[in-house]
Chimera marker file (.cmm) of the C-alpha trace (Angstrom):
<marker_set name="trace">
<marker id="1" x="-11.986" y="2.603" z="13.869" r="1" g="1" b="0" radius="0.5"/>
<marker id="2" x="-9.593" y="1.973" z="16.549" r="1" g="1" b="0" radius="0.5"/>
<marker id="3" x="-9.612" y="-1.364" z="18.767" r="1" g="1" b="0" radius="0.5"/>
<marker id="4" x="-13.168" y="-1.703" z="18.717" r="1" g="1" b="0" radius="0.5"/>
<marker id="5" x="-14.730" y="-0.806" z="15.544" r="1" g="1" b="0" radius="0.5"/>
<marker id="6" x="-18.411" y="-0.202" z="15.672" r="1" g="1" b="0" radius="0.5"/>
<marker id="7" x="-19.774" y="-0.926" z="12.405" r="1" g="1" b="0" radius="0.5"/>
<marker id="8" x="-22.424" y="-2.775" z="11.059" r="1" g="1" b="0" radius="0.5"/>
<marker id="9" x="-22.114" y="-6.419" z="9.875" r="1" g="1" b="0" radius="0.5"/>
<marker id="10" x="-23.356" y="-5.118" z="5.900" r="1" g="1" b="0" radius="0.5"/>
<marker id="11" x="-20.529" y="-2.568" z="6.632" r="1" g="1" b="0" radius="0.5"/>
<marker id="12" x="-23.241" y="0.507" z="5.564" r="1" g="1" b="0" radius="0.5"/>
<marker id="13" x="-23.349" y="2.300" z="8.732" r="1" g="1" b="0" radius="0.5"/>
<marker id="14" x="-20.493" y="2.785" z="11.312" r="1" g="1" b="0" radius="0.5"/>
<marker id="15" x="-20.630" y="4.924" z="14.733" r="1" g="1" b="0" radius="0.5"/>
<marker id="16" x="-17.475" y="7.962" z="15.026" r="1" g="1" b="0" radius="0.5"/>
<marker id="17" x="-16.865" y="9.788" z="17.707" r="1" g="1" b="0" radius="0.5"/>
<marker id="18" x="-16.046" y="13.786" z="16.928" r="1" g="1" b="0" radius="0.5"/>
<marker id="19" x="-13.783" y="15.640" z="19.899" r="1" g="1" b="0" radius="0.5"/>
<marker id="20" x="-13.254" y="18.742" z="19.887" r="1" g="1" b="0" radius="0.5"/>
<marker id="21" x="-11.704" y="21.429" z="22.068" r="1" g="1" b="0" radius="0.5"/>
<marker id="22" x="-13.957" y="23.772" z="23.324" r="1" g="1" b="0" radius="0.5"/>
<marker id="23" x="-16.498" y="22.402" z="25.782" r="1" g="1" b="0" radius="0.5"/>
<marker id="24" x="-19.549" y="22.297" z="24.387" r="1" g="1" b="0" radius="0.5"/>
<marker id="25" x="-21.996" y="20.578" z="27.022" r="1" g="1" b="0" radius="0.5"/>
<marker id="26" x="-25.220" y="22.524" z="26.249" r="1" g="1" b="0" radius="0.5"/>
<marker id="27" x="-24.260" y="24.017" z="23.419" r="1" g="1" b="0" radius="0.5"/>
<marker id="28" x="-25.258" y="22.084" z="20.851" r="1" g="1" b="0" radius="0.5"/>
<marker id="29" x="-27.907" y="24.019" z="19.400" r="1" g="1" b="0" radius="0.5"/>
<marker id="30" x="-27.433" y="25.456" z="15.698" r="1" g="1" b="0" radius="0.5"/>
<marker id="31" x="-23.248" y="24.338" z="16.039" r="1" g="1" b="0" radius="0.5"/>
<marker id="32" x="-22.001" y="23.081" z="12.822" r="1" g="1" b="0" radius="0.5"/>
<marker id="33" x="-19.348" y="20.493" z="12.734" r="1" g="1" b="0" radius="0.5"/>
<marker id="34" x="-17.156" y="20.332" z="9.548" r="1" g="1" b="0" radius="0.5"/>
<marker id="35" x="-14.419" y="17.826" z="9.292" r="1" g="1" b="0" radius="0.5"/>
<marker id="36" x="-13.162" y="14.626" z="7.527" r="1" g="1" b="0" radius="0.5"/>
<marker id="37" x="-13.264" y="11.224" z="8.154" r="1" g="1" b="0" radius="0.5"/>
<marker id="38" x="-10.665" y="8.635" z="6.743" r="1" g="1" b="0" radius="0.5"/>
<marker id="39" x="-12.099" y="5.491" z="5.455" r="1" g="1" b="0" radius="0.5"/>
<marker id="40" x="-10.011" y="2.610" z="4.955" r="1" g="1" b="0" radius="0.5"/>
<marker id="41" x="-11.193" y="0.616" z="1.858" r="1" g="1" b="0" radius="0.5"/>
<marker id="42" x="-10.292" y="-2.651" z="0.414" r="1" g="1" b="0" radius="0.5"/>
<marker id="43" x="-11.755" y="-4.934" z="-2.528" r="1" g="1" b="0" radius="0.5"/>
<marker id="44" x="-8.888" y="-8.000" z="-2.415" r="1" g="1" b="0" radius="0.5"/>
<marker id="45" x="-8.685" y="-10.297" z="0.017" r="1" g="1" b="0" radius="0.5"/>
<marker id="46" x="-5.254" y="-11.871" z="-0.010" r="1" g="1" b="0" radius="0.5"/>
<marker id="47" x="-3.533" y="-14.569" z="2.282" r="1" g="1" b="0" radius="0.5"/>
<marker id="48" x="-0.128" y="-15.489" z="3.480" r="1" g="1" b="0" radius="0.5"/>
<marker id="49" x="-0.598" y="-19.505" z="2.969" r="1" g="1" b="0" radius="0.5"/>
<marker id="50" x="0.084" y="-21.559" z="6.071" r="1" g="1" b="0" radius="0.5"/>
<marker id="51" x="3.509" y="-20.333" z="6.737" r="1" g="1" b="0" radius="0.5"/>
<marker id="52" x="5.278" y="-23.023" z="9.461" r="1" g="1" b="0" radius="0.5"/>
<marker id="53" x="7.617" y="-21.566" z="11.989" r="1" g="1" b="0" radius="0.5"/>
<marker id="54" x="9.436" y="-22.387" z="14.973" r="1" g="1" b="0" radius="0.5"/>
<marker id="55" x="7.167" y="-21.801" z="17.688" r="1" g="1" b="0" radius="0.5"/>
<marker id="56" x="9.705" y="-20.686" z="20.518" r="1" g="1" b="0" radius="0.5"/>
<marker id="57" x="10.928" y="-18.204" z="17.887" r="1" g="1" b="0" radius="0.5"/>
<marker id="58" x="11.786" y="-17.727" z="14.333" r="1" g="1" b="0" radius="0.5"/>
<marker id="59" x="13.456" y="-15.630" z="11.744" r="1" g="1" b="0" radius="0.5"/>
<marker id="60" x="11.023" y="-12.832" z="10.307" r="1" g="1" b="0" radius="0.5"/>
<marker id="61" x="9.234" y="-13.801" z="7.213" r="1" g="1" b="0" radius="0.5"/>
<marker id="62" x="8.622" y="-10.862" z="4.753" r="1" g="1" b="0" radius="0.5"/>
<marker id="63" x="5.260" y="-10.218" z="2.745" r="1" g="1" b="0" radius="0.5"/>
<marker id="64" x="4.081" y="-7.126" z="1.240" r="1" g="1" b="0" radius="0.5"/>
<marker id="65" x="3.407" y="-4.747" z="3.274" r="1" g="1" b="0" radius="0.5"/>
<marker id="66" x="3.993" y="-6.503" z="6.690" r="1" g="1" b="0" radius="0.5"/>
<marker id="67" x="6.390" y="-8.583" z="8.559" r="1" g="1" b="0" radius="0.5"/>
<marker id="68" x="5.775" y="-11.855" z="10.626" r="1" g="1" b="0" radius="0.5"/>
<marker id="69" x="7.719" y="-13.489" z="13.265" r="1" g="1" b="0" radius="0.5"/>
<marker id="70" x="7.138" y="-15.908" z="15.931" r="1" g="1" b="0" radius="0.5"/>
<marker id="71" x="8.336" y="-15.925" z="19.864" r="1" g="1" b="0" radius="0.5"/>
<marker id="72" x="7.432" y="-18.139" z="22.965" r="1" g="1" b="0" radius="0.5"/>
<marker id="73" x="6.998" y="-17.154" z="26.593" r="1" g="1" b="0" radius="0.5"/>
<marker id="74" x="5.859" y="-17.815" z="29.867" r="1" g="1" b="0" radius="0.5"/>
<marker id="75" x="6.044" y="-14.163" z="30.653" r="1" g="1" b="0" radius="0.5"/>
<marker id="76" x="2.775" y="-13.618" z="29.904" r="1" g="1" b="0" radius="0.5"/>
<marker id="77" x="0.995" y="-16.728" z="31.020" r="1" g="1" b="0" radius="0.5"/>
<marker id="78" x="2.683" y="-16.083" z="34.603" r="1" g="1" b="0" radius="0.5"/>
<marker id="79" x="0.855" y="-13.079" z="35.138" r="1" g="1" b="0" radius="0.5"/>
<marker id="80" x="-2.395" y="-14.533" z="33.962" r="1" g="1" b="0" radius="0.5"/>
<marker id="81" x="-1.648" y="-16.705" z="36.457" r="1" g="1" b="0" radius="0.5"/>
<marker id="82" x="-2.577" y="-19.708" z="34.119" r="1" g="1" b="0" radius="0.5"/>
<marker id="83" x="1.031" y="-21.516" z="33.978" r="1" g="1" b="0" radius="0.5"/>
<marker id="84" x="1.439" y="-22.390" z="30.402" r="1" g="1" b="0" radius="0.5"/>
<marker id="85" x="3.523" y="-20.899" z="27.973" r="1" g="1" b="0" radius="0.5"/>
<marker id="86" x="2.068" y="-19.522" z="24.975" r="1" g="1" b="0" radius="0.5"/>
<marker id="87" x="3.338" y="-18.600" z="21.574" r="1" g="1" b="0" radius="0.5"/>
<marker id="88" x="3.483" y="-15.498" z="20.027" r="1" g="1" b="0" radius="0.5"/>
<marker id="89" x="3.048" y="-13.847" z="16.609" r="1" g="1" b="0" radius="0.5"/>
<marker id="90" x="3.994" y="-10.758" z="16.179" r="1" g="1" b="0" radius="0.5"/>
<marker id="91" x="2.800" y="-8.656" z="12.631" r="1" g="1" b="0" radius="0.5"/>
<marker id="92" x="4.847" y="-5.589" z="12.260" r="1" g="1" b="0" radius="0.5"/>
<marker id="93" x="3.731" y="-2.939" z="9.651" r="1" g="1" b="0" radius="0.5"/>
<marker id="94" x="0.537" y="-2.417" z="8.134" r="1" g="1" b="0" radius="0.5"/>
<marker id="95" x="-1.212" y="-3.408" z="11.097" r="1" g="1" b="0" radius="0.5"/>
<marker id="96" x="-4.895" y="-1.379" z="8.746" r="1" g="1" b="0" radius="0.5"/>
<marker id="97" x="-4.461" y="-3.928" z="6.469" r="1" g="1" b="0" radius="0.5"/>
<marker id="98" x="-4.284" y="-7.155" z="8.854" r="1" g="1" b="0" radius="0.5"/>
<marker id="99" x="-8.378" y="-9.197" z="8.602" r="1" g="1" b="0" radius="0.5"/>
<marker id="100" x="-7.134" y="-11.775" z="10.921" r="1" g="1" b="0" radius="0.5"/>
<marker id="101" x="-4.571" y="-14.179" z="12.006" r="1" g="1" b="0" radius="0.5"/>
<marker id="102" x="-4.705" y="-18.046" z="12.930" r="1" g="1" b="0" radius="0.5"/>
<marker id="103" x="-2.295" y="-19.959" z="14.565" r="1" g="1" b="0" radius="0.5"/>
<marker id="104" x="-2.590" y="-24.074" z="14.110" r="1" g="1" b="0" radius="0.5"/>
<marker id="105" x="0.189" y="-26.888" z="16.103" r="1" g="1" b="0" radius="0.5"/>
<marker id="106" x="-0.441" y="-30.249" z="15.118" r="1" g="1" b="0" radius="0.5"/>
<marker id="107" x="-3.079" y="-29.629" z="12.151" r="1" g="1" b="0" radius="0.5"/>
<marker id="108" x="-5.154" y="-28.183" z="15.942" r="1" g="1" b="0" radius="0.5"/>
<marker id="109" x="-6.084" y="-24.412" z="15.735" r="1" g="1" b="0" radius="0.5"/>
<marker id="110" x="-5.149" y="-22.646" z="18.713" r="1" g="1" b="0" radius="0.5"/>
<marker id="111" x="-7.047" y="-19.955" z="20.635" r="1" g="1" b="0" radius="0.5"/>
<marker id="112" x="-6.129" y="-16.405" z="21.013" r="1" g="1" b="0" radius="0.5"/>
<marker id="113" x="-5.441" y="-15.397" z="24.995" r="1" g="1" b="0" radius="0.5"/>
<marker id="114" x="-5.220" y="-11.783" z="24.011" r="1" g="1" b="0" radius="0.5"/>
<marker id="115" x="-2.581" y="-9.306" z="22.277" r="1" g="1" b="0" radius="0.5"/>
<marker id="116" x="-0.889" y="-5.968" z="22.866" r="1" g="1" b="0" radius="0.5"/>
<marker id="117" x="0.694" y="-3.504" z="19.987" r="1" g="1" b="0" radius="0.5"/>
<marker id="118" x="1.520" y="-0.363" z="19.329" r="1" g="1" b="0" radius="0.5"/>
<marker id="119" x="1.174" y="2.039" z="16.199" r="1" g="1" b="0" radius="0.5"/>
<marker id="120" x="3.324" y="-0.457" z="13.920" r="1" g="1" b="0" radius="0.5"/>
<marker id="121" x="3.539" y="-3.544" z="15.251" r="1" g="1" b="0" radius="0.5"/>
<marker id="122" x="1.290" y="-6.122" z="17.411" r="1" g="1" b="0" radius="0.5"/>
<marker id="123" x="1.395" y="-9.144" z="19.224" r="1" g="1" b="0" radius="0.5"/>
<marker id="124" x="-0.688" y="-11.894" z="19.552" r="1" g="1" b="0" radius="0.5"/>
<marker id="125" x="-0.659" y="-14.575" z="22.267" r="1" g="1" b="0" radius="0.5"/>
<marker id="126" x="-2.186" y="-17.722" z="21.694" r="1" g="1" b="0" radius="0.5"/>
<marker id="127" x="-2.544" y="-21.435" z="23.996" r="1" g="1" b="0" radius="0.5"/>
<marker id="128" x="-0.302" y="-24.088" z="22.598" r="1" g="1" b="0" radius="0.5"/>
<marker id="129" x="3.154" y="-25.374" z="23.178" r="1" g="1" b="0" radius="0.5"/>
<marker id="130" x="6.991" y="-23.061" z="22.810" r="1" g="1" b="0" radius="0.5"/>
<marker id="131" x="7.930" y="-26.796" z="21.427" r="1" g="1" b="0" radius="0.5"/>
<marker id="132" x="7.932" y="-27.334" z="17.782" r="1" g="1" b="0" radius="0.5"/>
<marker id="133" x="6.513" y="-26.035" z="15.221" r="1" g="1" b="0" radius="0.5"/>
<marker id="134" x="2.992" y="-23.530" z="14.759" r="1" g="1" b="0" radius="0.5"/>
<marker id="135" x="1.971" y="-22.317" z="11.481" r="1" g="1" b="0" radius="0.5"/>
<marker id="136" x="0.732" y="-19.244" z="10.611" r="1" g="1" b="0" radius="0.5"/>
<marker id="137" x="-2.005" y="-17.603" z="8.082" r="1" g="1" b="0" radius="0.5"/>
<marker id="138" x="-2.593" y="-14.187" z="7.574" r="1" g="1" b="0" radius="0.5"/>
<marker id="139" x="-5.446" y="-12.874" z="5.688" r="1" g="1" b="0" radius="0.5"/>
<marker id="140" x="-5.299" y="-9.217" z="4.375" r="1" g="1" b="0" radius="0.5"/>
<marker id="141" x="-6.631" y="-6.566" z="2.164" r="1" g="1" b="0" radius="0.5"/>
<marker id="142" x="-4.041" y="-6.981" z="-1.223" r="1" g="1" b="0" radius="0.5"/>
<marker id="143" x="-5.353" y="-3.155" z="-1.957" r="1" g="1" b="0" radius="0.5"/>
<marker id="144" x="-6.175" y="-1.404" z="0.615" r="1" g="1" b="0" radius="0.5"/>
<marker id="145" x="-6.430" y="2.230" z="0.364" r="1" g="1" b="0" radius="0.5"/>
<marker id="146" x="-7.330" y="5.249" z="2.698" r="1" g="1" b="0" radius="0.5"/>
<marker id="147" x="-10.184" y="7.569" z="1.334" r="1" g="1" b="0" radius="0.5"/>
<marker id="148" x="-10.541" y="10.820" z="3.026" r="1" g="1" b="0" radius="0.5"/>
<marker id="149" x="-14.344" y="12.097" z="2.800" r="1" g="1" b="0" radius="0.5"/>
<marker id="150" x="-15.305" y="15.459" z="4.311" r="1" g="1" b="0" radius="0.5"/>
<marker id="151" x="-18.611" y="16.478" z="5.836" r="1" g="1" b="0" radius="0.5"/>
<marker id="152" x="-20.108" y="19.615" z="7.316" r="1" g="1" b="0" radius="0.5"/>
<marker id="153" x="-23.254" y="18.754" z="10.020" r="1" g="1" b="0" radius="0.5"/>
<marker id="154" x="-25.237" y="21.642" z="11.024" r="1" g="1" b="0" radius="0.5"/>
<marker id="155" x="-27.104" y="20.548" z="14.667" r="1" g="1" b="0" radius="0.5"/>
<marker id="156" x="-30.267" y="22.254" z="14.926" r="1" g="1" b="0" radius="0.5"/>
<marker id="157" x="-32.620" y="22.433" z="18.322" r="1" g="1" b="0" radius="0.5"/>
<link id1="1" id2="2" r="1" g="1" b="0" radius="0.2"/>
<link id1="2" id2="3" r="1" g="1" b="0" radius="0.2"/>
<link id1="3" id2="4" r="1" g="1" b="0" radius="0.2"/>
<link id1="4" id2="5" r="1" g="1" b="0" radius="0.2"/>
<link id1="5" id2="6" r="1" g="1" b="0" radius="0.2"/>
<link id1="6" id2="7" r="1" g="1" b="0" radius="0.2"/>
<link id1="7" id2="8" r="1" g="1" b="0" radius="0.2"/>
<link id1="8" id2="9" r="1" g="1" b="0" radius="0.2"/>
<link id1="9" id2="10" r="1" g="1" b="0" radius="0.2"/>
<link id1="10" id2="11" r="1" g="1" b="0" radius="0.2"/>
<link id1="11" id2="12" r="1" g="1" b="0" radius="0.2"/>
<link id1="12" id2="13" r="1" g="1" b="0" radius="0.2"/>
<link id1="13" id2="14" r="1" g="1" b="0" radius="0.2"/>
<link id1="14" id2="15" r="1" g="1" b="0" radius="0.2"/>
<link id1="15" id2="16" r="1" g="1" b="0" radius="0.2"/>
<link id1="16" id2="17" r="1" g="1" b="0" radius="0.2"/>
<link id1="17" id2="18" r="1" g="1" b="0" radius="0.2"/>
<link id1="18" id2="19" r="1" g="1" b="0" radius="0.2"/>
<link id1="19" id2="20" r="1" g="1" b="0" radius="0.2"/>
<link id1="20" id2="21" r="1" g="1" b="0" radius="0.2"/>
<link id1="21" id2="22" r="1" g="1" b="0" radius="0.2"/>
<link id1="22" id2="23" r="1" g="1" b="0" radius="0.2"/>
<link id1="23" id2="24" r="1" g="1" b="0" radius="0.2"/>
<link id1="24" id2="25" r="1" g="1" b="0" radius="0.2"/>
<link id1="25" id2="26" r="1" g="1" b="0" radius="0.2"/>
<link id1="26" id2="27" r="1" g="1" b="0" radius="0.2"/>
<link id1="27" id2="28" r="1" g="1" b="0" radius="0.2"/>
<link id1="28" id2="29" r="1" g="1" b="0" radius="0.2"/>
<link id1="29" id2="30" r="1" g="1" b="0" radius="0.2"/>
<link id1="30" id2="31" r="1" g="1" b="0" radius="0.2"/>
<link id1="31" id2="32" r="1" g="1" b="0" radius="0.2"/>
<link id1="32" id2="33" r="1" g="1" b="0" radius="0.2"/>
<link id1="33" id2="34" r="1" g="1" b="0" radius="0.2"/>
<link id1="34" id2="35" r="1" g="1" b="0" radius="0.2"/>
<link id1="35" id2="36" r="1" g="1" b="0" radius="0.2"/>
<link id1="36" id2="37" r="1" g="1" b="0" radius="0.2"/>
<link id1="37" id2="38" r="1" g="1" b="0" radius="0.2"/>
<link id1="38" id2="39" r="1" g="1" b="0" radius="0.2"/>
<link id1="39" id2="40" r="1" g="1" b="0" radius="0.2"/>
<link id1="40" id2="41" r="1" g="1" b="0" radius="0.2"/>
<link id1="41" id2="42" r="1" g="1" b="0" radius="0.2"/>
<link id1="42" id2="43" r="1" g="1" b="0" radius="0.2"/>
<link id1="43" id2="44" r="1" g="1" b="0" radius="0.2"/>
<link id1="44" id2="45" r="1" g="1" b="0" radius="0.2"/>
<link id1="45" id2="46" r="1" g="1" b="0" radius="0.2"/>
<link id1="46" id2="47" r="1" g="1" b="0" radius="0.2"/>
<link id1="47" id2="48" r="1" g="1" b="0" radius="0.2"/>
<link id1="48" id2="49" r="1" g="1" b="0" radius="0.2"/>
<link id1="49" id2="50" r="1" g="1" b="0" radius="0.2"/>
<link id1="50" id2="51" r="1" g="1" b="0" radius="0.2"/>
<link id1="51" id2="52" r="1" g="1" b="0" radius="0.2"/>
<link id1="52" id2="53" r="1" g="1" b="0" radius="0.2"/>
<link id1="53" id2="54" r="1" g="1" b="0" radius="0.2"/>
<link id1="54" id2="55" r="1" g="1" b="0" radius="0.2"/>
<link id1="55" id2="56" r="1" g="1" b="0" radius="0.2"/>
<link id1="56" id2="57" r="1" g="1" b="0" radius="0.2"/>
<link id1="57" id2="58" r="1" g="1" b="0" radius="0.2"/>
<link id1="58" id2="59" r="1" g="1" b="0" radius="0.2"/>
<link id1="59" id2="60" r="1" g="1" b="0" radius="0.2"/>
<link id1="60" id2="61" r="1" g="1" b="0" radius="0.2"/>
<link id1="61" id2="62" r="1" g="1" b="0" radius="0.2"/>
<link id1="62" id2="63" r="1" g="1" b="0" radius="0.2"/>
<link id1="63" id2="64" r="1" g="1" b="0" radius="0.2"/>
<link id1="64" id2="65" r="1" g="1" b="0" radius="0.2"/>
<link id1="65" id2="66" r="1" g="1" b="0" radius="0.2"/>
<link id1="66" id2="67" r="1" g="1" b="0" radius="0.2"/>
<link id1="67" id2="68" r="1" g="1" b="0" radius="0.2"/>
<link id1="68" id2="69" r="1" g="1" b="0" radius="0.2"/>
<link id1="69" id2="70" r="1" g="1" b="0" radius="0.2"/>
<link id1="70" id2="71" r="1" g="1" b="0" radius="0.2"/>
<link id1="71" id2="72" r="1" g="1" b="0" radius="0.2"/>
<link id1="72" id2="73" r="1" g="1" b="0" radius="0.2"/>
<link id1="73" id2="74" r="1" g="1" b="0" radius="0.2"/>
<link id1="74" id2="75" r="1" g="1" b="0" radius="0.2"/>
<link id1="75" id2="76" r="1" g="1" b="0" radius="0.2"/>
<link id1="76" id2="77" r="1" g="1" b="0" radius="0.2"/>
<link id1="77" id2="78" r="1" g="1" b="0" radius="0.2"/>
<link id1="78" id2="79" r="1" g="1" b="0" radius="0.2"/>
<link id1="79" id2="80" r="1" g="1" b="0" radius="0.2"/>
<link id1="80" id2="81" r="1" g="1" b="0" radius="0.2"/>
<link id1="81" id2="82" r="1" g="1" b="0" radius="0.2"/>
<link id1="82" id2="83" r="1" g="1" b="0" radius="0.2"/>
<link id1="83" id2="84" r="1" g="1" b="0" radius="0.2"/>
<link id1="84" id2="85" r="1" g="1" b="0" radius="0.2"/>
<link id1="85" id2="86" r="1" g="1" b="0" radius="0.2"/>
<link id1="86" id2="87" r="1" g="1" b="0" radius="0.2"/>
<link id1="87" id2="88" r="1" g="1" b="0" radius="0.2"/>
<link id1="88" id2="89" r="1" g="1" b="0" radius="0.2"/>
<link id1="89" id2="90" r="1" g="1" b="0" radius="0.2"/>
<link id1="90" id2="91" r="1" g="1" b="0" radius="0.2"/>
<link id1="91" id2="92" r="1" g="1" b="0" radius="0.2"/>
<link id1="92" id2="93" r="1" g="1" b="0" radius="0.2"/>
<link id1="93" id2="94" r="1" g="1" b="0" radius="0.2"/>
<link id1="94" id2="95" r="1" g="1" b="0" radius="0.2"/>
<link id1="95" id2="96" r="1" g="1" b="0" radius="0.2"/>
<link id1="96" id2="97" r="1" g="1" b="0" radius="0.2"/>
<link id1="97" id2="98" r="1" g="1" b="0" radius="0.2"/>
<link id1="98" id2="99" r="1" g="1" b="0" radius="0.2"/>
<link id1="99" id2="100" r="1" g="1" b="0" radius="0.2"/>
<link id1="100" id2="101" r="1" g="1" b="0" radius="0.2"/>
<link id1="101" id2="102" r="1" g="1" b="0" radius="0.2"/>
<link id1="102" id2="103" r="1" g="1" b="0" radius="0.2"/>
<link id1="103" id2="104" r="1" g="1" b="0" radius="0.2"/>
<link id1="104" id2="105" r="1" g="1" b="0" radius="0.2"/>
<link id1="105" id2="106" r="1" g="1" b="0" radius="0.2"/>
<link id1="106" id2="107" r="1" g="1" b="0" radius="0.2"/>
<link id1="107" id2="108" r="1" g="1" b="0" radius="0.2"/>
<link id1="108" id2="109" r="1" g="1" b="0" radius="0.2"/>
<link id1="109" id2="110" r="1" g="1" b="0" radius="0.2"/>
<link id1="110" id2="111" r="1" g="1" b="0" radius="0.2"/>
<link id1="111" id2="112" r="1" g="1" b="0" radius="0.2"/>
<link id1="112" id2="113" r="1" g="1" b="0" radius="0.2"/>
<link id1="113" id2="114" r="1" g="1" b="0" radius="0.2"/>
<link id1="114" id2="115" r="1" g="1" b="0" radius="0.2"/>
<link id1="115" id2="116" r="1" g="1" b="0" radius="0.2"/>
<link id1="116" id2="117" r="1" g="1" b="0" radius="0.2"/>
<link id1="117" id2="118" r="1" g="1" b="0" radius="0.2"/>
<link id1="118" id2="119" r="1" g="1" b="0" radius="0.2"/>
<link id1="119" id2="120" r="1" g="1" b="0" radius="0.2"/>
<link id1="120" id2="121" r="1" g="1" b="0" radius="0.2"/>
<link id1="121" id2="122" r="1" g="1" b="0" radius="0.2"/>
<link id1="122" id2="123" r="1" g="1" b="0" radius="0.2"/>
<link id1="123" id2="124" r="1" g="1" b="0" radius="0.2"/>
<link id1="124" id2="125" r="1" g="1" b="0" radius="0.2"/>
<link id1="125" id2="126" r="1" g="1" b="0" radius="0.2"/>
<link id1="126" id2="127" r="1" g="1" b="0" radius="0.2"/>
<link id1="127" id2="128" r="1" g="1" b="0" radius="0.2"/>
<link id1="128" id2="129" r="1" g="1" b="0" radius="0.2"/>
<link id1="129" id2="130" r="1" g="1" b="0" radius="0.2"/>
<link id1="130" id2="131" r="1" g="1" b="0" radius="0.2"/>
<link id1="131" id2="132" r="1" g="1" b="0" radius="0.2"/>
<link id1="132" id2="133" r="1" g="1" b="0" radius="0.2"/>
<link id1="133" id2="134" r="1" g="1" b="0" radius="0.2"/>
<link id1="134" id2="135" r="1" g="1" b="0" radius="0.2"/>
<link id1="135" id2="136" r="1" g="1" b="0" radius="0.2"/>
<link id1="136" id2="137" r="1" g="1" b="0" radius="0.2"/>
<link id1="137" id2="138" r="1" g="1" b="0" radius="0.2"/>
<link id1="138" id2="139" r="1" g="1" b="0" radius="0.2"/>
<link id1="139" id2="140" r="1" g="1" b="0" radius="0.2"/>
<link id1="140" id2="141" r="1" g="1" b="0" radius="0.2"/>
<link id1="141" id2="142" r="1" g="1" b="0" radius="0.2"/>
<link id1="142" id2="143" r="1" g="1" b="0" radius="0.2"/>
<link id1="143" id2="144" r="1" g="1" b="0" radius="0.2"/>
<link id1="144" id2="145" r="1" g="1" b="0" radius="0.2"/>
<link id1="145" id2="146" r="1" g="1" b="0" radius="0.2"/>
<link id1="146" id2="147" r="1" g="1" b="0" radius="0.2"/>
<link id1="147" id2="148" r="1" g="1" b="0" radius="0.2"/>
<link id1="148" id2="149" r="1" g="1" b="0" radius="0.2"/>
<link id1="149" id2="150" r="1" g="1" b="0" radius="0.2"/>
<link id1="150" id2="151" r="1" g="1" b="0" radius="0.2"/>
<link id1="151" id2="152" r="1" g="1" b="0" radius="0.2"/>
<link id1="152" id2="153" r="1" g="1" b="0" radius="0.2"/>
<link id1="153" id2="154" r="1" g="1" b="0" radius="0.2"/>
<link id1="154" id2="155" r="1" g="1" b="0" radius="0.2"/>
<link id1="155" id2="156" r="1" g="1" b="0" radius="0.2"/>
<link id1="156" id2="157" r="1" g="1" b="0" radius="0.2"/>
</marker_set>
């Protein structure tokens, strides 16, 4: 659903977005639109545990179907013009299957200040000090599985 998924809290409706490659402004009347749409679908939630790492940077942990690893900086915090460091987590691999991530230092949970990724891996920045320790939980769908459902939608004036 991309980076911001629009989909309903009951998860029964969702909005898509179908591009095509003719333009078709005012031509809408009596085109039919077949296709497919992939739906990701899960029934087990799993988690990592609270995994503790070095904060300023650590040696990838493994878990099924992802990796996790750890990485301080001031890079970012510097152009936010905020000052601090902050820690990052980086997940690398089944980014579909990722629910959320939480970052805790000192039994404190610590905020997310944003993230950037690409197509297998992302990072997430979060307030707290390069010094120490944070520890990490993932949650995740255990079984999640792409379903590919086709539809035909005839618009009519």
């Amino acid at each position: 659903m991309g980076s911001f998924p629009k989909i309903t809290e009951d998860g029964k409706a969702a909005i898509i977005s179908i591009e095509g490659t003719d333009a078709l402004l005012g031509k809408v009347d009596g085109l039919t639109l077949t296709g497919a749409v992939t739906l990701m679908l899960g029934n087990e939630v799993a988690k990592t545990g609270p995994v503790e790492m070095e904060a300023k940077g650590s040696e990838p942990k493994q878990f099924p179907g992802f990796t996790i690893m750890t990485g301080g900086t001031d890079v970012s915090a510097k152009w936010q013009n905020k000052g601090d460091p902050e820690v990052q987590v980086t997940i690398e691999g089944n980014l579909d299957a990722i629910i959320e991530v939480k970052a805790t230092q000192g039994g404190k949970a610590l905020k997310s200040s944003g993230s950037f990724f690409d197509d297998s891996w992302k990072t997430i920045q979060f307030g707290g000090s390069i010094e120490g320790k944070v520890t990490i939980e993932v949650t995740y769908w255990k079984d999640l599985k792409a379903l590919k459902v086709p539809f035909t939608v005839a618009l009519k004036p």
